[in-house]
LOKE-536071 format. One record per residue (C-alpha): x, y, z; residue in three letters. Coordinates in steps of 0.02 Angstrom, whole numbers, padded with zeros to 5 digits, always signed. Example, Ala and Ser with C-alpha at 12.3 -4.5 7.8 and 13.67 -1.06 7.14 Angstrom:
+00615-00225+00390ala+00684-00053+00357ser
***
This chain:
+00939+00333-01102unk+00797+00229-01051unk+00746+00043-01131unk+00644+00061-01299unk+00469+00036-01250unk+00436-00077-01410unk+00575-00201-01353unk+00483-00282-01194unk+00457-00433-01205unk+00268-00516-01204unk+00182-00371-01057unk+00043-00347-01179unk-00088-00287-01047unk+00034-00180-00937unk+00090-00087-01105unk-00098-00071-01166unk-00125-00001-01004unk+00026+00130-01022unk-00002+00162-01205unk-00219+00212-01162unk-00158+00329-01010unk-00040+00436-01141unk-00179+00438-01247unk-00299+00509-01116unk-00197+00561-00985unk-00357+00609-00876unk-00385+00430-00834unk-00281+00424-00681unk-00119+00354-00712unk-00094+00156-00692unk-00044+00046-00543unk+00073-00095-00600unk+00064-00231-00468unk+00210-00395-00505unk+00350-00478-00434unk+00528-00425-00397unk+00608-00407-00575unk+00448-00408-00696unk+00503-00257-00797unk+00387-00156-00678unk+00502+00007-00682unk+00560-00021-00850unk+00407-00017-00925unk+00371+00137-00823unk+00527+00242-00881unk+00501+00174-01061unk+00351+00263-01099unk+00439+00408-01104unk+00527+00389-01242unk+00380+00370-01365unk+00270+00529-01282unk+00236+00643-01402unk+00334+00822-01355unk+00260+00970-01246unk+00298+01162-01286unk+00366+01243-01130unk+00477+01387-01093unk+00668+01326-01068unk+00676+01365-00837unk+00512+01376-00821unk+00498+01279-00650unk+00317+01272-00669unk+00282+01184-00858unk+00156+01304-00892unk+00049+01254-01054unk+00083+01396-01194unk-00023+01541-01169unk-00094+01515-00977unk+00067+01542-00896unk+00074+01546-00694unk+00042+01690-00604unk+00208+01641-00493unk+00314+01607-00654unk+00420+01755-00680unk+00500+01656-00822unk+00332+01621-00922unk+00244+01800-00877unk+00401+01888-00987unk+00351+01948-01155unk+00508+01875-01240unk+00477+01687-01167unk+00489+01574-01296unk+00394+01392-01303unk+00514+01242-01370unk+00485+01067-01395unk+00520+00976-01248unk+00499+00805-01181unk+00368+00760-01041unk+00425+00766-00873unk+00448+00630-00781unk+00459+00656-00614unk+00524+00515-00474unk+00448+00525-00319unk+00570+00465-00167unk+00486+00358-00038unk+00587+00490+00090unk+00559+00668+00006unk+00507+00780+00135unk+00329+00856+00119unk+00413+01043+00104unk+00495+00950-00057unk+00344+00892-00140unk+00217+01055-00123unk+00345+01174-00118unk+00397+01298+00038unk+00449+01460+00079unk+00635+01502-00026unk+00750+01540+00134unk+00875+01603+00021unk+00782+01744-00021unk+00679+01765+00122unk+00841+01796+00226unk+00901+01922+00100unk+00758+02015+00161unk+00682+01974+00013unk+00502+01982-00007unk+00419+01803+00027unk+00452+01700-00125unk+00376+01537-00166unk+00505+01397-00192unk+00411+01280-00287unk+00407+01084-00262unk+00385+00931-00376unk+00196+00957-00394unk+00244+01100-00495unk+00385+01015-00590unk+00278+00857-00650unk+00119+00983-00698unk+00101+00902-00885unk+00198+00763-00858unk+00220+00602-00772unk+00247+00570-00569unk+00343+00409-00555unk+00317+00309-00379unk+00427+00147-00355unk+00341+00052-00198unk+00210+00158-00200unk+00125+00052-00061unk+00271+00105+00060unk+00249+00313+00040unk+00222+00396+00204unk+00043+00429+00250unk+00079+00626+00224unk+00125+00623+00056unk-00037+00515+00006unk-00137+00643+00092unk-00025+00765-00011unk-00048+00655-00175unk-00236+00630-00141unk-00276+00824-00139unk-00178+00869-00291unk-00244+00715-00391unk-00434+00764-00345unk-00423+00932-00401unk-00289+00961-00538unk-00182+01074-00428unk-00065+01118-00275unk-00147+01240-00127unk+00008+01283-00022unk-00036+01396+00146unk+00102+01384+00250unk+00234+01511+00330unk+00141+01681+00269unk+00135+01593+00088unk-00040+01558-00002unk-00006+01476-00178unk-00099+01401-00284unk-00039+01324-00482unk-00078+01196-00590unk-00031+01007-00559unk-00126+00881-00674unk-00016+00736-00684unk-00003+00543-00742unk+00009+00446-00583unk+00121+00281-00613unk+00174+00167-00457unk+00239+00002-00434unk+00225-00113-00321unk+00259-00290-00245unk+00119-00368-00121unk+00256-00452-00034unk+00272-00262+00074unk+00097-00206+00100unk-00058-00159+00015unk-00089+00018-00017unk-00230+00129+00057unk-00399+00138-00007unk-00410+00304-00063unk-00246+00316-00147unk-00293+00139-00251unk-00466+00223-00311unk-00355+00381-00382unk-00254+00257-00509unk-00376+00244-00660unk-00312+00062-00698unk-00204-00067-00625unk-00123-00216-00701unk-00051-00366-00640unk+00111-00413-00708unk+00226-00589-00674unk+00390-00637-00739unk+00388-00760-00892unk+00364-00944-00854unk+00443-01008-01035unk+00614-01042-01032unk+00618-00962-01219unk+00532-00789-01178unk+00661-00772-01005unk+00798-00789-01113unk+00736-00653-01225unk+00723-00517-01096unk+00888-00563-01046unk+00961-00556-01209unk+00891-00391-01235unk+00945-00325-01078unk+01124-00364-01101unk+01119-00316-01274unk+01052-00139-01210unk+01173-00108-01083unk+01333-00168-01188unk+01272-00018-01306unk+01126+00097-01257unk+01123+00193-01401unk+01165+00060-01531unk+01039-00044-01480unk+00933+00112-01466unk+00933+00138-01664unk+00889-00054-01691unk+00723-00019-01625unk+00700+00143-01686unk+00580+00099-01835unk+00471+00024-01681unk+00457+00158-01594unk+00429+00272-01718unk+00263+00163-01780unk+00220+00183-01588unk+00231+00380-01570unk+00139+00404-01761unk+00013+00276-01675unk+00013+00371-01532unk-00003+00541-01608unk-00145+00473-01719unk-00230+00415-01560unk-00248+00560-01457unk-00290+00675-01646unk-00444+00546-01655unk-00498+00517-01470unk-00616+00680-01469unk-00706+00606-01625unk-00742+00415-01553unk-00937+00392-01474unk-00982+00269-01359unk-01180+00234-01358unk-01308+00219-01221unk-01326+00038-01232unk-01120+00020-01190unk-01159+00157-01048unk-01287+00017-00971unk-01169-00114-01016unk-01050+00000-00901unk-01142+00018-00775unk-01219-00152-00764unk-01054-00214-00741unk-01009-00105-00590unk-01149-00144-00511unk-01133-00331-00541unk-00944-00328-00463unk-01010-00236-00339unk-00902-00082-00360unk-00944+00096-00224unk-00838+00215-00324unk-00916+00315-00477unk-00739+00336-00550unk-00747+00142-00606unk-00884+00185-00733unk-00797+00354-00785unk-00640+00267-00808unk-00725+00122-00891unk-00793+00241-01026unk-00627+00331-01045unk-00534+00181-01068unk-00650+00110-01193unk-00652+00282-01294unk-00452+00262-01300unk-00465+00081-01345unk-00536+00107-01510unk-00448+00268-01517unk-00280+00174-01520unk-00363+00042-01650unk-00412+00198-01765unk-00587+00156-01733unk-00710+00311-01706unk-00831+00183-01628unk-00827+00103-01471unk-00855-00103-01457unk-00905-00217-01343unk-00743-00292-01333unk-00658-00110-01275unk-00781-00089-01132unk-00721-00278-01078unk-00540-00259-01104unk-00567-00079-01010unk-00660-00175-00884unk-00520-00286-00852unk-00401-00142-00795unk-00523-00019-00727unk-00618-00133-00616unk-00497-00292-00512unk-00447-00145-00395unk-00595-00072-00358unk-00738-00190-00334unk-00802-00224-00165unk-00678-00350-00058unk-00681-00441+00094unk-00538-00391+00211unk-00384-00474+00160unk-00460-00545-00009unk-00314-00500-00169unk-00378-00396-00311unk-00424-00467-00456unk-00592-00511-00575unk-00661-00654-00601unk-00633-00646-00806unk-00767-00789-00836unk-00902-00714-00729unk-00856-00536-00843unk-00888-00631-01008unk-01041-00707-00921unk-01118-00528-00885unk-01073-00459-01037unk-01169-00597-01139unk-01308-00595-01035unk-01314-00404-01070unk-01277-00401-01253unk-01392-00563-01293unk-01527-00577-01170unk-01598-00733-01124unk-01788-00789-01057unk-01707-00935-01001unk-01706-00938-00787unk-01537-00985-00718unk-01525-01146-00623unk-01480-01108-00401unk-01350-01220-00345unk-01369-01332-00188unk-01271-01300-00016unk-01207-01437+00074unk-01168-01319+00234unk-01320-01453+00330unk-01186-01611+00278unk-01039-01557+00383unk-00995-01706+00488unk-00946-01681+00642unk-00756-01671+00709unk-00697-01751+00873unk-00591-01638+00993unk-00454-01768+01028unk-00270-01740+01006unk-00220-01798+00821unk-00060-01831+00730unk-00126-01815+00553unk-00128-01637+00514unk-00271-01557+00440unk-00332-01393+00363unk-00478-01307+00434unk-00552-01155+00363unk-00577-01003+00449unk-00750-00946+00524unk-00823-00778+00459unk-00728-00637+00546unk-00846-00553+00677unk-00825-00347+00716unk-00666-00293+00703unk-00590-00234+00886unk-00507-00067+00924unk-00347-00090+01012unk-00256+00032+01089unk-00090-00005+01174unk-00049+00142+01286unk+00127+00160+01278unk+00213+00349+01202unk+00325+00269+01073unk+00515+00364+01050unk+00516+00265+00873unk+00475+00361+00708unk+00388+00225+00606unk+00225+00320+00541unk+00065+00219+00586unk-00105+00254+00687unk-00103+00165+00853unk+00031+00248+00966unk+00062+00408+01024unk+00248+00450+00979unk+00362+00578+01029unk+00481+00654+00894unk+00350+00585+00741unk+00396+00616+00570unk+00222+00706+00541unk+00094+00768+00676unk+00081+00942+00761unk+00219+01018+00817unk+00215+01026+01015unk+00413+01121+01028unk+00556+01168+00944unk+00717+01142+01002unk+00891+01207+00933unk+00977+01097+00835unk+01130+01135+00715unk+01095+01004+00588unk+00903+00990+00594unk+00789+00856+00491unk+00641+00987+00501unk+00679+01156+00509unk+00577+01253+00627unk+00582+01433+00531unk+00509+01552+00637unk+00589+01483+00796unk+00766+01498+00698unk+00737+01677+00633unk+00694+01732+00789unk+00875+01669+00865unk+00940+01759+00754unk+00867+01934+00781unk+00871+01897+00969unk+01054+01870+00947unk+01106+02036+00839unk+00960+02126+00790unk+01066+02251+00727unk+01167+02140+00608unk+01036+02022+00570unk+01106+01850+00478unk+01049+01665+00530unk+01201+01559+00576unk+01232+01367+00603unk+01198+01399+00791unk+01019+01492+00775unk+00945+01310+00688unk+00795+01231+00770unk+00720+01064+00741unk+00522+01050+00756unk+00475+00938+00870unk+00313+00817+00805unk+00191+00715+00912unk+00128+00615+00813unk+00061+00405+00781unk+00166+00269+00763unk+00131+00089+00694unk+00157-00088+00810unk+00242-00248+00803unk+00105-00369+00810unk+00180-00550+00848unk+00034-00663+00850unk+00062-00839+00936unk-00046-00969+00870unk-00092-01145+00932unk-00109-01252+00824unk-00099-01446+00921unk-00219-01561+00925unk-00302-01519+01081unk-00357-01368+00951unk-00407-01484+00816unk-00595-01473+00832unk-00663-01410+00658unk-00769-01262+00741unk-00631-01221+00877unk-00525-01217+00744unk-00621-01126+00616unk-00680-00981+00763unk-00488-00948+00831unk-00438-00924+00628unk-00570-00803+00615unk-00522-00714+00781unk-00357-00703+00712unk-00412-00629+00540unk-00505-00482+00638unk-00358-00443+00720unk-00267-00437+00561unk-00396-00310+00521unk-00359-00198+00648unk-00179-00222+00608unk-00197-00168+00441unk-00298-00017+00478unk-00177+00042+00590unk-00029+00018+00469unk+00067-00119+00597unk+00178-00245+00561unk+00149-00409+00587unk+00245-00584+00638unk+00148-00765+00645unk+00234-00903+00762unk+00140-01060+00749unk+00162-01192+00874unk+00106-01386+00853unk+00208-01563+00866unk+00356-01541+00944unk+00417-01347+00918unk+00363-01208+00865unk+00405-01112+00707unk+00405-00942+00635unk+00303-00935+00503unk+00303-00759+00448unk+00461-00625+00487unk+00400-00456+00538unk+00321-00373+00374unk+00185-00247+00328unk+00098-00376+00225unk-00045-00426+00325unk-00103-00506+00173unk+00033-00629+00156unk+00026-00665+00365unk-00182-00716+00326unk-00129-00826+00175unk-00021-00924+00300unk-00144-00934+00440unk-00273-01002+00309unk-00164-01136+00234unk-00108-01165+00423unk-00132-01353+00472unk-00176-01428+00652unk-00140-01577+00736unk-00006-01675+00867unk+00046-01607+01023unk+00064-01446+01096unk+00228-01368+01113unk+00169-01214+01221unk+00359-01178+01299unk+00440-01188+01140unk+00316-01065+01073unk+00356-00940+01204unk+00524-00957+01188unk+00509-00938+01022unk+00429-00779+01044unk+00536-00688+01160unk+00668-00711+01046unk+00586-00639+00914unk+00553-00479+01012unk+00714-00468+01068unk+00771-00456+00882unk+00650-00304+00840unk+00704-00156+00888unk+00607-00068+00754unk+00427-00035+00842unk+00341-00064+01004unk+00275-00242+00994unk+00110-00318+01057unk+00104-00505+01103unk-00060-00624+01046unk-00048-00772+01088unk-00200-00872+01051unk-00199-01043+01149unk-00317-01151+01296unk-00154-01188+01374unk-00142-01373+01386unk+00057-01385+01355unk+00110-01560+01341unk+00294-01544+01266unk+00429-01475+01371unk+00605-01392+01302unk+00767-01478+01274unk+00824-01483+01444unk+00673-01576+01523unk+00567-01525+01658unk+00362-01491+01666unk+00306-01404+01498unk+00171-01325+01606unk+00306-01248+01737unk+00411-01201+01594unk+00267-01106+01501unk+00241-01000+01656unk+00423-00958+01675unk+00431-00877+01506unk+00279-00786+01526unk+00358-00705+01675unk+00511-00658+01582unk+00416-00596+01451unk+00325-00506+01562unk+00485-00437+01630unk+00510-00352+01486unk+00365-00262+01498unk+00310-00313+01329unk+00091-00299+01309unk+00016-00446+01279unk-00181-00515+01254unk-00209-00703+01267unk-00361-00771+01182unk-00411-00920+01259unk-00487-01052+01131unk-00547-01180+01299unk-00724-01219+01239unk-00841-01344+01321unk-00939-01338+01502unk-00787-01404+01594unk-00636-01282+01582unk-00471-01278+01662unk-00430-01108+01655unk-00239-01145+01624unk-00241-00995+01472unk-00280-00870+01610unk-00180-00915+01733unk-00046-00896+01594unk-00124-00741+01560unk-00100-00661+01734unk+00080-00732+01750unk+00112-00643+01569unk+00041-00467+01654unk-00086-00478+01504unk-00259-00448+01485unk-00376-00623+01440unk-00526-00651+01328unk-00621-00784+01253unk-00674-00799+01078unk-00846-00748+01117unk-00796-00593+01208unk-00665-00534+01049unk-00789-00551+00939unk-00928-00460+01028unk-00989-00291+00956unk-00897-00123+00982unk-00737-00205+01091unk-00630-00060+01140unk-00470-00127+01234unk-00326-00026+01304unk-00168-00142+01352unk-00048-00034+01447unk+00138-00073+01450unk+00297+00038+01489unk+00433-00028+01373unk+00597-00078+01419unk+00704+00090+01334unk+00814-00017+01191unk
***
């Protein structure tokens, strides 16, 4: 029994947001962004229990609407199938579930029965009508968004594999959570969720202790607590029903159409589905008020959910609106004015000048505008499975299949390579047994450990030093991103170095902390590379690359004494050692130069650039490295 949908607490936008998708389904499903415990999922499985009922045939795997069955349903296709009342699917998609799983494959069963070839079908057929539930959505394997994107565009699920060509029916409401914290989520898949909402944890002490009183009060006694809030919910499905009876009837003029538009356009928004979904939204706005005529004030609450994930963003830069600049457009729209708007004065000429001298008093430079983003390509064949798009990788959890091999307990079943065991073994008595298995064997891409190395002393203090090595660093970040790598920041100033940023995916939380990243004191090079080899050491998980940015004036040695300079080389070498790729950016500006970052360079095996040179146009570097087998 799920949580009664009219109990959540406060949530008013993420259940408006729920409530105008079950009205019109076709918007696209809704992307619910929040923290760890903000009633993200429960929200999610709640709706469910004020849907209005679908007819479908009792075994029908395929939820075939009355009267256009599936050519594939056997179930559907009989003369005596019945239609009952039945309650909306709601599907959960597992961050693991194989591909075979969610499209549907050949049924082995059968097909080793010498059976004709019969279509077992998948989840995309199971959710047709309903909902498809995605918890994380932002971690789902790169195949399965490809998979997701396809059906989503076109309203069904094309499956042409292993002598099979099936097509049927998959229109579905796309739901997926999410917390930032792991990763963003990729483009294309972001544009296919008609709205997206935002969603925190209460701040007042009074409303926290309500959800939690609720929530015990549930789970001491489901369905007690169940009938307390049944009146509720029975106001929401007759307000739900009502809804979707009058959303054919309500108009939206031209002169909300321009407002539409104008708003797009304004925010700066590529995809046409913004508007579409705009004017959907809007329609089931003032369909859930019982209005058969759209307002102003639908289009801007429609704008509010249809438009913070889609406008245009710098790399790095959170979704969101700016919900003062909306009501500004909309009044300039709706109540024009001959008045000219006053330009505001730059004070980029008034910068004063910073001194490059080593300081004690931190400070917090901004970072410089990122310049091309670089292509990167470490050339190592990876043995680890983690999907990404930098590395080759042997034994990949998608990519073509290069060779099977047999295997009595395989993750991927290679059929035709196991069916053919089996006739090669007894042709006479065919039957496939636990020895005739195969496992496919995928070359595919896998992702990188990026460990980035910052300096951040005062010999790097200089405002524009300062300002270019941040944005170096952010077009790396880039490239990380695009290439679905994790990422680690070590920062290194005073007198040690810290880690300011664990391996993660979120390459948007590792640029908030290189932003807000403050400079000044000495330079604690050794400790830095110390720092960093440990760090390696601990990650087993993916290949790592090294980036250290730094001009290689180390002033602080380790513990044990000695010459910080000496010391610095050392490690390099032992990192080296371990055959770990590496690319030093040296941040040494001014006519005279010491060079010390490149000697460190060649003692760390690792290839050496300036800023200039990273940030020149169409920079295509290969780092080669053999890694040391874990």
């Amino acid at each position: 029994m799920t949580f009664p949908f009219s109990a959540i607490v406060e949530q008013t936008q993420l259940k408006t947001a729920l409530l105008l998708c079950a009205i019109d389904p076709s918007l696209g499903g809704v992307l619910i962004r929040g923290d760890k415990g903000s009633a993200k999922s429960t929200a999610a499985r709640a709706l469910t229990s004020i849907l209005p009922s679908i007819e479908r045939v009792t075994g029908c795997a395929f939820v075939c609407a009355p009267g256009a069955p599936s050519e594939y349903c056997e179930i559907c296709n009989d003369a005596n199938a019945t239609a009952l009342a039945s309650p909306v699917p709601f599907i959960t998609l597992p961050l693991g579930a194989t591909e075979d799983r969610v499209v549907g494959s050949l049924d082995l069963e059968q097909a080793l029965k010498g059976a004709k070839r019969v279509f077992q079908p998948g989840l995309l057929a199971s959710v047709h009508r309903g909902i498809l539930y995605i918890d994380e959505v932002n971690l789902l394997p790169d195949h399965l968004v490809d998979v997701l994107l396809d059906a989503a565009a076109m309203g069904i699920n094309s499956v042409q594999r292993e002598g099979l060509s099936v097509t049927h029916p998959a229109r579905f409401m796309l739901i997926g959570t999410m917390n930032l914290e792991e990763g963003d989520l990729r483009p294309q898949l972001l544009d296919r969720f008609g709205l997206m909402v935002e969603v925190t944890a209460p701040r007042d002490k009074t409303l926290r202790a309500e959800v939690v009183r609720r929530r015990i009060a549930f789970e001491a006694d489901q369905a007690g607590y169940a009938a307390v809030w049944s009146q509720e919910q029975q106001a929401l499905r007759e307000q739900l029903d009502a809804a979707q009876s009058l959303l054919p009837k309500v108009t939206l003029d031209d002169t909300l159409l321009d407002l539409i538009s104008h708003l797009c356009c304004e925010f700066e928004v590529a995809s046409l589905r913004a508007d579409i979904v705009i004017h959907k939204a809007a329609r089931a706005l003032a369909a859930l008020a019982g209005r058969p005529q759209v307002t102003p004030n639908d289009v801007r609450g429609a704008a509010e959910l249809a438009l913070p994930h889609r406008r245009r963003r710098k790399p790095f830069e959170q979704p969101g609106l700016d919900k003062e600049r909306l009501d500004e457009l909309m009044q300039q729209t709706l109540q024009p004015s001959n008045e000219p708007s006053a330009e505001s004065n730059t004070d980029q000429d008034n910068e004063a000048p910073q001194a490059d001298v080593d300081s004690t008093e931190p400070q917090v430079f901004a970072a410089a505008t990122a310049g091309n983003t670089p292509r990167i390509v470490v050339d190592i064949q990876s043995k680890h499975a983690v999907v990404g798009k930098r590395n080759a990788a042997i034994d990949a959890p998608r990519g073509r299949v290069i060779r099977t091999v047999p295997d009595q307990n395989p993750s991927s079943l290679a059929i035709g390579a196991t069916l053919r065991s089996a006739a090669l073994r007894d042709s006479s008595d065919f039957k496939v047994i636990k020895n005739d298995l195969h496992q496919q064997i995928r070359m595919g891409k896998s992702a990188n450990l990026i460990l980035f190395v910052v300096d951040a002393s005062g010999s790097m203090s200089a405002q524009r030093r300062m300002e270019a090595v941040k944005g170096a660093v952010l077009t790396l970040l880039t490239d990380a991103y695009q290439q679905r790598d994790q990422v680690a920041v070590i920062s290194f100033r005073g007198e040690s170095a810290h880690l300011l940023l664990s391996p993660t995916h979120s390459v948007d939380i590792a640029e908030q902390h290189l932003r807000e990243l403050p400079t000044g004191g000495r330079t604690p090079l050794p400790h830095a590379l110390a720092l960093a080899l440990e760090t390696l050491e601990k990650s087993h998980d993916l290949p790592p690359l090294l980036v250290l940015l730094t001009d290689g004036k180390a002033n602080v040695a380790l513990d044990d004494g000695g010459d910080p300079w000496q010391q610095s080389l050392r490690l390099a070498e032992l990192l080296a050692n371990q055959s770990i790729p590496a690319l030093v950016l040296d941040t040494e500006t001014g006519y005279l130069r010491l060079g010390k970052a490149r000697q460190l360079a060649e003692a760390l095996e690792a290839h050496c650039l300036t800023l200039e040179e990273l940030s020149a146009e169409n920079l295509a570097l290969t780092i080669r490295g053999s890694l040391k087998p874990y």
